[in-house]
N, CA, C and O atoms as CSV, one atom per row, in Angstrom:
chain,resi,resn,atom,element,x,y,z
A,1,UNK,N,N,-10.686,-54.550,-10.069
A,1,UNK,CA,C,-9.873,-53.563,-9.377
A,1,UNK,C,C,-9.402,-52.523,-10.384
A,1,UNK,O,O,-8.776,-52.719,-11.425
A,2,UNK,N,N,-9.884,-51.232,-9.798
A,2,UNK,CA,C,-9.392,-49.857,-11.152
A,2,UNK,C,C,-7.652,-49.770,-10.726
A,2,UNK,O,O,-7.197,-49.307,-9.679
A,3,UNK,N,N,-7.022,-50.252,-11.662
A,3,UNK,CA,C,-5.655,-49.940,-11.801
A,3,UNK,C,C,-4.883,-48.848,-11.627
A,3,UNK,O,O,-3.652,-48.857,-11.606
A,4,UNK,N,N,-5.748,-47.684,-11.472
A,4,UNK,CA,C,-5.490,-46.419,-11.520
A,4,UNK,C,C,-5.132,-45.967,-10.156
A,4,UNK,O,O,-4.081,-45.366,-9.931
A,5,UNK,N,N,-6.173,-46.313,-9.072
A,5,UNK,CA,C,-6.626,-46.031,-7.651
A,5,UNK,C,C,-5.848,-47.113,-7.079
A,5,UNK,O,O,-5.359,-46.755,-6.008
A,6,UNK,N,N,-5.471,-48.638,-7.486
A,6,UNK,CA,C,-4.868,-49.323,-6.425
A,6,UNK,C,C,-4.064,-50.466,-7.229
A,6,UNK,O,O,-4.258,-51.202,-8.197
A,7,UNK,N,N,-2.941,-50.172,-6.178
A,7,UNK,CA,C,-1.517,-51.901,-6.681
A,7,UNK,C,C,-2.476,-52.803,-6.838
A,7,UNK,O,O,-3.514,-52.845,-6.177
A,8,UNK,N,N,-2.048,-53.806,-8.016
A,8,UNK,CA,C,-2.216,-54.962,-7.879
A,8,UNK,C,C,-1.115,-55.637,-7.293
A,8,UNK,O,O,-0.040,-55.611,-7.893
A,9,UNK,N,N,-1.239,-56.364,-5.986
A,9,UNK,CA,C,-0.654,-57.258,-5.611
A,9,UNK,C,C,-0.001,-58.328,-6.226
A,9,UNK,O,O,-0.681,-59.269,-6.636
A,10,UNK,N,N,1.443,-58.331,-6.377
A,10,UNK,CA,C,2.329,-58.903,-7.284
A,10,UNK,C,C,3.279,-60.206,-6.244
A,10,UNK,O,O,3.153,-60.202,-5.020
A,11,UNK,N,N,4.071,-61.108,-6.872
A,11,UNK,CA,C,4.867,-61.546,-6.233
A,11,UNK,C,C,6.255,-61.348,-7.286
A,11,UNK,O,O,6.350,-62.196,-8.173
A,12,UNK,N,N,7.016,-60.585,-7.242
A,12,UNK,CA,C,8.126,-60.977,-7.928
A,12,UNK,C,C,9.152,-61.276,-7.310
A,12,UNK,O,O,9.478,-61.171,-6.128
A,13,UNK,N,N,10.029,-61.966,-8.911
A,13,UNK,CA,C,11.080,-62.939,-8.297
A,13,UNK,C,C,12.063,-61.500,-7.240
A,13,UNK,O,O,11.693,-60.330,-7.339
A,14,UNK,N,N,13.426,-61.954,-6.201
A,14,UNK,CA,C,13.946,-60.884,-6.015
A,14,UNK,C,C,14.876,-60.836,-7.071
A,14,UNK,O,O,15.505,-59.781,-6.997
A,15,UNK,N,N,15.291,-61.656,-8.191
A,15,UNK,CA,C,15.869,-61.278,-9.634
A,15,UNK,C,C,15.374,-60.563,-9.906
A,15,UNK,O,O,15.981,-59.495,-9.984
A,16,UNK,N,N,13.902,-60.583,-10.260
A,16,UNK,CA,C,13.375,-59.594,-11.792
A,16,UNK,C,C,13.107,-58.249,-10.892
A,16,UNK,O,O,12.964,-57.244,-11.587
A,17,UNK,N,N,13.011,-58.036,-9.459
A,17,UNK,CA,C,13.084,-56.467,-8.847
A,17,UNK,C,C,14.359,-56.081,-8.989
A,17,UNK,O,O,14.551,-55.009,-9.562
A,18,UNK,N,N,15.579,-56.903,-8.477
A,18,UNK,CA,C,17.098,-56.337,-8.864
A,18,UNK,C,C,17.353,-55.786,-10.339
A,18,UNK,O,O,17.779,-54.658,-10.589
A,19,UNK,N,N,17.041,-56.718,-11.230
A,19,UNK,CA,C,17.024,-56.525,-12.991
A,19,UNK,C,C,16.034,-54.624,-12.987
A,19,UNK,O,O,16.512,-53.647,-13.564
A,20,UNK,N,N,14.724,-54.597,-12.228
A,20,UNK,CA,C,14.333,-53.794,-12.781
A,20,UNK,C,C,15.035,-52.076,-11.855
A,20,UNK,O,O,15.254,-50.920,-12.215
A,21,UNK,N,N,15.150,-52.854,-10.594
A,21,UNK,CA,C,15.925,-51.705,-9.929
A,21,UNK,C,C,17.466,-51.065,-10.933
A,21,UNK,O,O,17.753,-49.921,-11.287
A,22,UNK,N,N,18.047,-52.139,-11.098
A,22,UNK,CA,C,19.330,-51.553,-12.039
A,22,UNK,C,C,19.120,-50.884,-13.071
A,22,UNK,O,O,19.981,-50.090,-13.449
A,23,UNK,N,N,17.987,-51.037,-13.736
A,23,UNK,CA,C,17.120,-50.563,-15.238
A,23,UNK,C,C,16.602,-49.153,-15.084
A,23,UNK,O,O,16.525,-48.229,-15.893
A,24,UNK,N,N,16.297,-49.249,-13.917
A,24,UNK,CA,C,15.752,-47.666,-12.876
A,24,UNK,C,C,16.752,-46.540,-12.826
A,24,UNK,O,O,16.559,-45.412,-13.279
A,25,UNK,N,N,18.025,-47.045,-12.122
A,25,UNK,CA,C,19.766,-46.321,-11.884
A,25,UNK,C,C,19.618,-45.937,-13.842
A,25,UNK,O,O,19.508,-44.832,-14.374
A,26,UNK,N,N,19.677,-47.355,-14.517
A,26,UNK,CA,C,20.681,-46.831,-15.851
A,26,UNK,C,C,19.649,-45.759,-16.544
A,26,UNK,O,O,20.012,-45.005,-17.447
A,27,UNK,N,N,18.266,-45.788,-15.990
A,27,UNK,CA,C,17.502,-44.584,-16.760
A,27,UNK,C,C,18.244,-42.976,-16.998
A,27,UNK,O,O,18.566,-42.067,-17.763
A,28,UNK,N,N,18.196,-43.419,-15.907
A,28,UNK,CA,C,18.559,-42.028,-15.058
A,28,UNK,C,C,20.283,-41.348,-15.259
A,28,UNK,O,O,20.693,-40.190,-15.173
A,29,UNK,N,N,21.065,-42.777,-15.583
A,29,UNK,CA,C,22.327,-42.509,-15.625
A,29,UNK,C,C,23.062,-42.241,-14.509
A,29,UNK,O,O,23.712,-41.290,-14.075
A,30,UNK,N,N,22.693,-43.672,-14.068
A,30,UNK,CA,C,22.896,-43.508,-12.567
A,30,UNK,C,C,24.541,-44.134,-13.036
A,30,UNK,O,O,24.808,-44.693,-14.100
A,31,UNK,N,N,25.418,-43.865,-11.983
A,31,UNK,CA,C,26.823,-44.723,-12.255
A,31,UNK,C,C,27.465,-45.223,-11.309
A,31,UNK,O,O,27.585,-44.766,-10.173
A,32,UNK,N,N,28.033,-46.467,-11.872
A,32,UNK,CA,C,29.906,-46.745,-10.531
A,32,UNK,C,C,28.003,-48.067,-9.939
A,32,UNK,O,O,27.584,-47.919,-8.791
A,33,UNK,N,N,27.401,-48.898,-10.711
A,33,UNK,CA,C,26.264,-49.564,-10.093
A,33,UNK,C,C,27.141,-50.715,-9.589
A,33,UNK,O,O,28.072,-51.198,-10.233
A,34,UNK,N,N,26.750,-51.098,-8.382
A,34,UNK,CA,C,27.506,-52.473,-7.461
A,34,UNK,C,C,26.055,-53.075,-7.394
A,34,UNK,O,O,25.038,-52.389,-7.301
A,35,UNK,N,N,26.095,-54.557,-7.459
A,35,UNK,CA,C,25.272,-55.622,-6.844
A,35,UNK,C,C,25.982,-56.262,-5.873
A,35,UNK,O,O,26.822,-57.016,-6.366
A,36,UNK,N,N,25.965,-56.251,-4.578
A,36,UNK,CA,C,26.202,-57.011,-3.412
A,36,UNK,C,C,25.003,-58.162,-2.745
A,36,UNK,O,O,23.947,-57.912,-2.164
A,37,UNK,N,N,25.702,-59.637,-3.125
A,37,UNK,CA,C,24.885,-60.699,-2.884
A,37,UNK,C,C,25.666,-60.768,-1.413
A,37,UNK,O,O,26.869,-60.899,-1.184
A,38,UNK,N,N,24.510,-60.629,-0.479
A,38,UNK,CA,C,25.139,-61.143,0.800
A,38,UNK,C,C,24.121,-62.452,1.438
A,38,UNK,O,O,23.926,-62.718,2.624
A,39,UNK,N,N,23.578,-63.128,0.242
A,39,UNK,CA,C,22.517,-64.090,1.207
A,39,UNK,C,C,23.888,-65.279,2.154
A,39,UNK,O,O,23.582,-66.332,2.714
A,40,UNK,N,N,24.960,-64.845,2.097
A,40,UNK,CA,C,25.824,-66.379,2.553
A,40,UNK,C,C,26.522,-65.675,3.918
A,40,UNK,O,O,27.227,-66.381,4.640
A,41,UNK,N,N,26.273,-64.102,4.278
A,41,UNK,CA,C,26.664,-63.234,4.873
A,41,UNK,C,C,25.759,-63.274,6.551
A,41,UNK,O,O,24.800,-62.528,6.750
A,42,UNK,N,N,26.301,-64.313,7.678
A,42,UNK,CA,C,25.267,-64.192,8.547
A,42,UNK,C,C,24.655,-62.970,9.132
A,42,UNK,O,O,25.376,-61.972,9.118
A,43,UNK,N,N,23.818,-62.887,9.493
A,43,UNK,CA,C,23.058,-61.421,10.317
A,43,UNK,C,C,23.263,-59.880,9.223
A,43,UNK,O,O,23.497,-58.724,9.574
A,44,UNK,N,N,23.079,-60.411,7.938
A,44,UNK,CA,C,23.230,-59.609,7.241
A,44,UNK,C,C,21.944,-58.617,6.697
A,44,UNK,O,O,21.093,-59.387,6.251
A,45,UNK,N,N,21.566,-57.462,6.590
A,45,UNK,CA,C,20.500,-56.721,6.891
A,45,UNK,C,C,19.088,-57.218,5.526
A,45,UNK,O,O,17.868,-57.049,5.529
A,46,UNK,N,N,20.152,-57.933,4.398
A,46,UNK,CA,C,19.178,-57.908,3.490
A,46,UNK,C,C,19.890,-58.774,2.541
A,46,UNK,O,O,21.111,-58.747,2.695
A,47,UNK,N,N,19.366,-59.696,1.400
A,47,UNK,CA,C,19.985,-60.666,1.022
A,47,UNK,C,C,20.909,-59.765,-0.452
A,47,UNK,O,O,21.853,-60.233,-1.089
A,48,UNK,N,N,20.284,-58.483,-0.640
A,48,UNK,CA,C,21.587,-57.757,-1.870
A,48,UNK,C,C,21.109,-56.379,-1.313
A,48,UNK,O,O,20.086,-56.175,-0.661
A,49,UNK,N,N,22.022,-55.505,-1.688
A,49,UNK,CA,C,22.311,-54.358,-1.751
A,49,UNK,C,C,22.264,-54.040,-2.919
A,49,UNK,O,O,22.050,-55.008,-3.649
A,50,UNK,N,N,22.381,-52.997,-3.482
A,50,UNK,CA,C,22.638,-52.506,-4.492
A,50,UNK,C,C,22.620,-50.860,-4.627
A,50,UNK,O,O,21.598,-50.192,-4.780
A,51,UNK,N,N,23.920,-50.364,-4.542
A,51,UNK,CA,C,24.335,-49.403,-4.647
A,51,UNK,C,C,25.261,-48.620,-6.467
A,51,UNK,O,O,26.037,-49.104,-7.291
A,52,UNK,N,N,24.378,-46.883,-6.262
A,52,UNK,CA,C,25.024,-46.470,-7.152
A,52,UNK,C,C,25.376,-45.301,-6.927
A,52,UNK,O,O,25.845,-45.239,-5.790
A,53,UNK,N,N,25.393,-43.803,-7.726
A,53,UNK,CA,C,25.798,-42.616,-7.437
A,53,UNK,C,C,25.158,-41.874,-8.623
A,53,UNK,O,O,24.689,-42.511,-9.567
A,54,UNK,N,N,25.144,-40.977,-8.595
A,54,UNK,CA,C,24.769,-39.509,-9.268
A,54,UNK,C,C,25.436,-38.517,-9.051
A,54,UNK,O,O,25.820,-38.402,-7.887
A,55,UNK,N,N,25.694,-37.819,-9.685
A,55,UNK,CA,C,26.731,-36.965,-9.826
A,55,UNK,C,C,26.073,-35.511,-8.969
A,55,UNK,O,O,26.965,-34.935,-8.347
A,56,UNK,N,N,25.116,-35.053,-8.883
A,56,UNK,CA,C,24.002,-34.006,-7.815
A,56,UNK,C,C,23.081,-34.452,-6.652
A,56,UNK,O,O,22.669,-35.516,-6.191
A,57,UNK,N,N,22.960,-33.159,-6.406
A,57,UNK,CA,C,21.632,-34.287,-5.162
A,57,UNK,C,C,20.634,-34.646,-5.964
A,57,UNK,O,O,20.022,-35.707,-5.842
A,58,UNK,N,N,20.294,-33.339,-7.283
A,58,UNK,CA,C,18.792,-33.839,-8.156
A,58,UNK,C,C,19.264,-34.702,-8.494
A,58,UNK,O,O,18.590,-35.574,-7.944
A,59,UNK,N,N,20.249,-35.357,-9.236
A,59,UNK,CA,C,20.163,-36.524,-9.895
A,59,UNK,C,C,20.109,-37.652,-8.839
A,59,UNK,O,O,19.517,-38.608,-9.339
A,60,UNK,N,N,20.494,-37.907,-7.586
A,60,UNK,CA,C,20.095,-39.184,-6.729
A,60,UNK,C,C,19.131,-38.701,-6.546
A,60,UNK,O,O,18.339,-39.253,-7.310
A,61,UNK,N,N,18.527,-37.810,-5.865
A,61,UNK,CA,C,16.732,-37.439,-6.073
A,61,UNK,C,C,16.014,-38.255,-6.993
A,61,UNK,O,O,15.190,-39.095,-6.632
A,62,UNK,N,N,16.288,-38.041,-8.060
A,62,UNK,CA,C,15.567,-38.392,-9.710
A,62,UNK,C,C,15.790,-39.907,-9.597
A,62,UNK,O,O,14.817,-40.659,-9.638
A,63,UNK,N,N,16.900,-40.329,-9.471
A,63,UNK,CA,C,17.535,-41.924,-9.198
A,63,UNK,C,C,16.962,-42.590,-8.844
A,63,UNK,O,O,16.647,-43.659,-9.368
A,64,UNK,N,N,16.365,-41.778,-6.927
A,64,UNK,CA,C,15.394,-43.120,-5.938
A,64,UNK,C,C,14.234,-42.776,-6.533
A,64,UNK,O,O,13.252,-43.502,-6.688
A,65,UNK,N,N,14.355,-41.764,-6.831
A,65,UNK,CA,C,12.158,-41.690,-7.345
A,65,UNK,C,C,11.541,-42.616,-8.785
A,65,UNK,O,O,10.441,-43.126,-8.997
A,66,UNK,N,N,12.730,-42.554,-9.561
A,66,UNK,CA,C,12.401,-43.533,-10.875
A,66,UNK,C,C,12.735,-44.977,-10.209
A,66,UNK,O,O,12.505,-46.034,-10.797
A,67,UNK,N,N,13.176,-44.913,-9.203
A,67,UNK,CA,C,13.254,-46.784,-8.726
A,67,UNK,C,C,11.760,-46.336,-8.093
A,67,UNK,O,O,10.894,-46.404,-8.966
A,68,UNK,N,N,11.288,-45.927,-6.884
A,68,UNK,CA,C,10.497,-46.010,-6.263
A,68,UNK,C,C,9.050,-46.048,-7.249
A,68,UNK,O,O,8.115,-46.783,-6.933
A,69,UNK,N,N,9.005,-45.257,-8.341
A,69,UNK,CA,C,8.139,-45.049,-9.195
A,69,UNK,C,C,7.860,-46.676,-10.207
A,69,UNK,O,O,6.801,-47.280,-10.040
A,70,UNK,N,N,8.744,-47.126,-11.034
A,70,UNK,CA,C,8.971,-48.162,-11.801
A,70,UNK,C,C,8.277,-49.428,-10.668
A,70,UNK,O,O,7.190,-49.951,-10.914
A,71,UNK,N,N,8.928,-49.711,-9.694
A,71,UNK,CA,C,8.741,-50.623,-9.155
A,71,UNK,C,C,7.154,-50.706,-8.768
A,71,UNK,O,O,6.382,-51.665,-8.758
A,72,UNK,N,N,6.999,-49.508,-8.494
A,72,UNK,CA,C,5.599,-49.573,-8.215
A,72,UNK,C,C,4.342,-49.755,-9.082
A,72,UNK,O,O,3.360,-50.478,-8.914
A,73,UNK,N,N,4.622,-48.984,-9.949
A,73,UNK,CA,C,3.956,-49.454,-10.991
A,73,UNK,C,C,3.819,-50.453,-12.131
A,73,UNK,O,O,2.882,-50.655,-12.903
A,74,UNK,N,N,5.442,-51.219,-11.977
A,74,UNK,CA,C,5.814,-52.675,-12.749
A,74,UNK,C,C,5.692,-53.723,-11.745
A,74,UNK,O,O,5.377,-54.849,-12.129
A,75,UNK,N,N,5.852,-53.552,-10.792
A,75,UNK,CA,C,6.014,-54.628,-10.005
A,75,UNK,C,C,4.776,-54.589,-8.648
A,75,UNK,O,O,4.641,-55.456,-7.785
A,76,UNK,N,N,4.055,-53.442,-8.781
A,76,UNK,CA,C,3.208,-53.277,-8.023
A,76,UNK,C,C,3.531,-53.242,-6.369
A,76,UNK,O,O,2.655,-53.373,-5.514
A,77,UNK,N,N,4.959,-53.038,-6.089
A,77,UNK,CA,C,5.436,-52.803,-4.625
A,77,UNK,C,C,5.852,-51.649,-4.378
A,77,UNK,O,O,6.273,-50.778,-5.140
A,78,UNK,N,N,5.688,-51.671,-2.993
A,78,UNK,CA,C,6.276,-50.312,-2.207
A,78,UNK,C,C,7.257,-50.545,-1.402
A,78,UNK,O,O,7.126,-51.593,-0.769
A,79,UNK,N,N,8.496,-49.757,-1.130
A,79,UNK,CA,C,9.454,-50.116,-0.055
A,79,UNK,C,C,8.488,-50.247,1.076
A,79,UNK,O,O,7.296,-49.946,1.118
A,80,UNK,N,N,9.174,-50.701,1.869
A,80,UNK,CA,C,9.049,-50.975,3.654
A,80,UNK,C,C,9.731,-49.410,3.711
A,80,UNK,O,O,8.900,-48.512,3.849
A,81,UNK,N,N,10.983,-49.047,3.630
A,81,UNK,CA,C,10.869,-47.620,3.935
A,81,UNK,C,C,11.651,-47.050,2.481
A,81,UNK,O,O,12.028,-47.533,1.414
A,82,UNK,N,N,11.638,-45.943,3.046
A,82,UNK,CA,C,12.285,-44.912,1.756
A,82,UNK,C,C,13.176,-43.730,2.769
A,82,UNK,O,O,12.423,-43.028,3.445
A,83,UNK,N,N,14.250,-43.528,2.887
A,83,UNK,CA,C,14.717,-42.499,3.916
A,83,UNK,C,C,16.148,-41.297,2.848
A,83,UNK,O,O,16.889,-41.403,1.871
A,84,UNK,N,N,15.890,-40.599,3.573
A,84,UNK,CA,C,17.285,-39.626,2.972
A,84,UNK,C,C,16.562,-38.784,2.178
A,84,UNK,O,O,17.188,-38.057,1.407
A,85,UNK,N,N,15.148,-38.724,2.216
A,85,UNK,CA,C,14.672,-37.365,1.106
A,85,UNK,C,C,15.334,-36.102,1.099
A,85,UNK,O,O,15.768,-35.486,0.125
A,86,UNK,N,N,15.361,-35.750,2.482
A,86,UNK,CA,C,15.490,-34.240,2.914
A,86,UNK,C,C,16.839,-34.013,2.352
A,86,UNK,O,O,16.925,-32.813,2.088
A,87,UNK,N,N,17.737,-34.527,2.106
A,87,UNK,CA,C,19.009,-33.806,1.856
A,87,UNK,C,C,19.759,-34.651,0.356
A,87,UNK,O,O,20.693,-34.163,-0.280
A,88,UNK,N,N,19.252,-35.655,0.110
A,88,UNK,CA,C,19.310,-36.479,-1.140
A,88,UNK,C,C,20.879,-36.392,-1.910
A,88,UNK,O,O,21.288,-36.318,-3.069
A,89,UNK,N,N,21.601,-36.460,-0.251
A,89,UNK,CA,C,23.176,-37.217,-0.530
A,89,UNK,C,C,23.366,-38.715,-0.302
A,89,UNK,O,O,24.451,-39.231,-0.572
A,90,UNK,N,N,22.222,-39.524,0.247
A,90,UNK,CA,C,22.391,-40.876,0.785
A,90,UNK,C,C,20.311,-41.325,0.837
A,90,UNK,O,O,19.617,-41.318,1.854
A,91,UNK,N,N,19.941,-41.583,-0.300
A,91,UNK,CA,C,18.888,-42.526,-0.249
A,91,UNK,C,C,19.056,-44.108,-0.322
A,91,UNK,O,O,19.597,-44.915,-1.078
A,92,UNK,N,N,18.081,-44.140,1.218
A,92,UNK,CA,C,17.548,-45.719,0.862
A,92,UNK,C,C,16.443,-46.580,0.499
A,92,UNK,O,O,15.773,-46.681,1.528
A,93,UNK,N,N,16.008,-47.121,-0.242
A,93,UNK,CA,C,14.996,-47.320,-0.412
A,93,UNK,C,C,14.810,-48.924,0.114
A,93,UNK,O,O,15.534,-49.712,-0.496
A,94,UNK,N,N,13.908,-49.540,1.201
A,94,UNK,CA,C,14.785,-50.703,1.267
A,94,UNK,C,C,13.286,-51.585,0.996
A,94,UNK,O,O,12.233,-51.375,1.598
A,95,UNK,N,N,13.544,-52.724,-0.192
A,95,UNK,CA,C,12.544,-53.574,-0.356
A,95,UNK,C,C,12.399,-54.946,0.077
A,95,UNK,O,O,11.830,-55.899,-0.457
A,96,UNK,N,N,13.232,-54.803,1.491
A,96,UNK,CA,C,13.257,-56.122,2.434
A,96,UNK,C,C,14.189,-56.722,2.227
A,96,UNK,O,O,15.224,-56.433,2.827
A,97,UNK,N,N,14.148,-58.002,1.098
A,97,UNK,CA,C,15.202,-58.574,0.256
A,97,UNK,C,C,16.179,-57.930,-0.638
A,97,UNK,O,O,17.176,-58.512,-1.066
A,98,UNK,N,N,15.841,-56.623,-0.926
A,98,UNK,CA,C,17.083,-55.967,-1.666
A,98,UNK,C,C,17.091,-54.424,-0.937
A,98,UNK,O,O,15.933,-54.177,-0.599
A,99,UNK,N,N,17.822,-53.532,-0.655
A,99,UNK,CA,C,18.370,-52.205,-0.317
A,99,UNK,C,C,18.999,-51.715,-1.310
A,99,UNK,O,O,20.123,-52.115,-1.613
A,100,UNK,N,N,18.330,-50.720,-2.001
A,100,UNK,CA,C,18.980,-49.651,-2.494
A,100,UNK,C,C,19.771,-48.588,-2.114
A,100,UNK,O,O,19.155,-47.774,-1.426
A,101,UNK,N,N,20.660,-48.379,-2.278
A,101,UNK,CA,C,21.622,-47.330,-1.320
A,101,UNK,C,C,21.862,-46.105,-3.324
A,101,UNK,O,O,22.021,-46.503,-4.478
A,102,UNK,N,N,21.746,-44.517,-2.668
A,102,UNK,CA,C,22.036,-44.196,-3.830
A,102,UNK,C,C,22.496,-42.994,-3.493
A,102,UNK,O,O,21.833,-42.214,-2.809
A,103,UNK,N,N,23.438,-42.788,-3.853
A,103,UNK,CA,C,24.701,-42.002,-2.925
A,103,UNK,C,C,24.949,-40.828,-3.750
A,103,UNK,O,O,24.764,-40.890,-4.965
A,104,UNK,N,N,25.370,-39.720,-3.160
A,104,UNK,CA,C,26.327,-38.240,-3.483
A,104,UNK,C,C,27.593,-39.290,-3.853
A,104,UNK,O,O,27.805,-40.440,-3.468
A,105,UNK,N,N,28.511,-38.210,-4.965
A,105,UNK,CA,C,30.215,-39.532,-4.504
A,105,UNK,C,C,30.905,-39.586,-3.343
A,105,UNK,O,O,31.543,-40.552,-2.925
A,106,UNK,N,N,30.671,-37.807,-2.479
A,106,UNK,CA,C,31.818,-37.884,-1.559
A,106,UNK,C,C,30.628,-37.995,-0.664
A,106,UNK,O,O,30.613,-36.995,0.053
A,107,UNK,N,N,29.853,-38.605,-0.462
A,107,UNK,CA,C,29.043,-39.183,0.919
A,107,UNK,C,C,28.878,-41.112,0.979
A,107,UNK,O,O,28.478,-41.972,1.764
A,108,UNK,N,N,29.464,-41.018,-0.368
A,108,UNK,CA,C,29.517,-42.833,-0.810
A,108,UNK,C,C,31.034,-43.390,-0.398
A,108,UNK,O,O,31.482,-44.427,0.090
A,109,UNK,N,N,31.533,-42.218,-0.833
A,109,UNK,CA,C,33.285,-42.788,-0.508
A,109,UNK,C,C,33.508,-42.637,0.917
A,109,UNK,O,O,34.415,-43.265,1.464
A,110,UNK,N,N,32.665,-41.766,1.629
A,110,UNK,CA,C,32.617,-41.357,3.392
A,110,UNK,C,C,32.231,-42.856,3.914
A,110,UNK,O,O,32.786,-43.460,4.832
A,111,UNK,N,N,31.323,-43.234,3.239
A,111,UNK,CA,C,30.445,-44.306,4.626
A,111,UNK,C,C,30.830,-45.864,3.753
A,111,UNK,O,O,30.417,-46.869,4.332
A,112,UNK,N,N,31.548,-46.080,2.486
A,112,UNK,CA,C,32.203,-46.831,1.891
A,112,UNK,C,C,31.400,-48.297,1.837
A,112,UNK,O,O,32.220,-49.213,1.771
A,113,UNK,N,N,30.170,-48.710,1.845
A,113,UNK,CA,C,29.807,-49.827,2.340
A,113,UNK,C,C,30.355,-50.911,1.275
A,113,UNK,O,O,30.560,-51.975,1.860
A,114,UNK,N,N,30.591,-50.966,0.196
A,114,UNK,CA,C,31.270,-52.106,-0.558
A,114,UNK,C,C,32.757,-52.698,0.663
A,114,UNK,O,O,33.246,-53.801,0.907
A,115,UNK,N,N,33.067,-51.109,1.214
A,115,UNK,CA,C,34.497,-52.540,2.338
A,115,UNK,C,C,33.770,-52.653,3.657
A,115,UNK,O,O,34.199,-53.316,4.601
A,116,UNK,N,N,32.888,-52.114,3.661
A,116,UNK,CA,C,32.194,-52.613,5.213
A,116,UNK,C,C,31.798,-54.179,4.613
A,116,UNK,O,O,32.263,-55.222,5.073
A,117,UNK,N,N,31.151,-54.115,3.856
A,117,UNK,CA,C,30.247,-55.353,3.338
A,117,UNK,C,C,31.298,-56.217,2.327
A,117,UNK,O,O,30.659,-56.700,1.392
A,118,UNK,N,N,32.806,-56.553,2.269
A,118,UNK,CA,C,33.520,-56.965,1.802
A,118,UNK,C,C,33.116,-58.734,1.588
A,118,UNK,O,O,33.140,-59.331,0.511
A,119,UNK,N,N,32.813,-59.225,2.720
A,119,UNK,CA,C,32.289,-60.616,2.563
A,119,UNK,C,C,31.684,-60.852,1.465
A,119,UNK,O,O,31.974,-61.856,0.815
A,120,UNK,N,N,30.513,-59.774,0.956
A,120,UNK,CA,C,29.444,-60.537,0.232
A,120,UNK,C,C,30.300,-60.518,-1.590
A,120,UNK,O,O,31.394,-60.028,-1.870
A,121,UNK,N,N,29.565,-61.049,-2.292
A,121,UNK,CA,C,29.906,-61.600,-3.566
A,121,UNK,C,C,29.214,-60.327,-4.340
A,121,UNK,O,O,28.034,-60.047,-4.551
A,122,UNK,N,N,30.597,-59.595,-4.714
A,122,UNK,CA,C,30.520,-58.094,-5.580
A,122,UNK,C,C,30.384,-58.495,-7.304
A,122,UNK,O,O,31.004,-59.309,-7.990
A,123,UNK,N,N,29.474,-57.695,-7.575
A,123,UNK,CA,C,29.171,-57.727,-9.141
A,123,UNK,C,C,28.571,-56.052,-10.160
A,123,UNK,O,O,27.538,-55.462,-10.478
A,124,UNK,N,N,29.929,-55.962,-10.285
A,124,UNK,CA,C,29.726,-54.599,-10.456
A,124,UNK,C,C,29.052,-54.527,-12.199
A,124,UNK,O,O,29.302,-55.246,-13.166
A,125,UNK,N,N,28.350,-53.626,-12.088
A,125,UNK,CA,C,27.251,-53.648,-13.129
A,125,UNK,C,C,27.414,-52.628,-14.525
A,125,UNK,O,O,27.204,-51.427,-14.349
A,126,UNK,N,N,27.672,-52.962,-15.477
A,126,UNK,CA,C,28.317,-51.838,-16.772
A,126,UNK,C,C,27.074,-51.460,-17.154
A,126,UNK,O,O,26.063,-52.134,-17.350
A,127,UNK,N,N,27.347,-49.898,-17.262
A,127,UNK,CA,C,26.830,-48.758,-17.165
A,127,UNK,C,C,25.714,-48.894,-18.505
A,127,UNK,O,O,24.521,-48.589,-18.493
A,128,UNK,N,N,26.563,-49.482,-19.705
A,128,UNK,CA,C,25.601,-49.036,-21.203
A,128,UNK,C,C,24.630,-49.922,-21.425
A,128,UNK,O,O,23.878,-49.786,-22.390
């Protein structure tokens, strides 16, 4: 299979995609990174979240595309979806078992999901 033209089909752990998704944000200088474990959370959309911010729209632009990019080419996956291009105050990128949420600040502090999602087990992530 030419590596160039097509994924190799991977299984990774959903650790080592979270590890590389956060690695993605700190490229970029992404900030304010939350890990939300909600696997204990019934009817909950996805077993973590993981939300951060950028200070522009280019920089959450730049944010989901170096996750969407990395993953794909380290981990050989593609989201199930990718949404919020057009206005790149609120991308999601969602990889089933984990959701990326990557926010404007005042469109993150608007829709607040760390107290919507208060149940799950918060682990907020240092920046350096």
């Amino acid at each position: 299979m030419n590596k160039n033209t097509s994924l190799e089909i991977k299984n990774p752990s959903t650790e080592s995609m979270n590890d590389l998704i956060i690695d993605s944000i700190k490229d970029i200088k992404g900030k304010n990174i939350v890990k939300l474990d909600m696997r204990e959370i019934s009817g909950a959309p996805a077993d973590f979240f993981i939300i951060c911010e950028g200070d522009s729209t280019v920089q959450v632009a730049s944010i989901a595309g170096n996750i969407y990019k990395r993953m794909k080419l380290e981990k050989g996956i593609l989201p199930i979806s990718y949404e919020g291009k057009n206005n790149s105050t609120w991308l999601l990128i969602d990889y089933f078992t984990t959701v990326v949420h990557v926010f404007y600040p005042e469109t993150r502090e608007f829709y607040n999901l760390e107290s919507l999602w208060n149940d799950a087990v918060k682990e907020i992530i240092p920046e350096n």
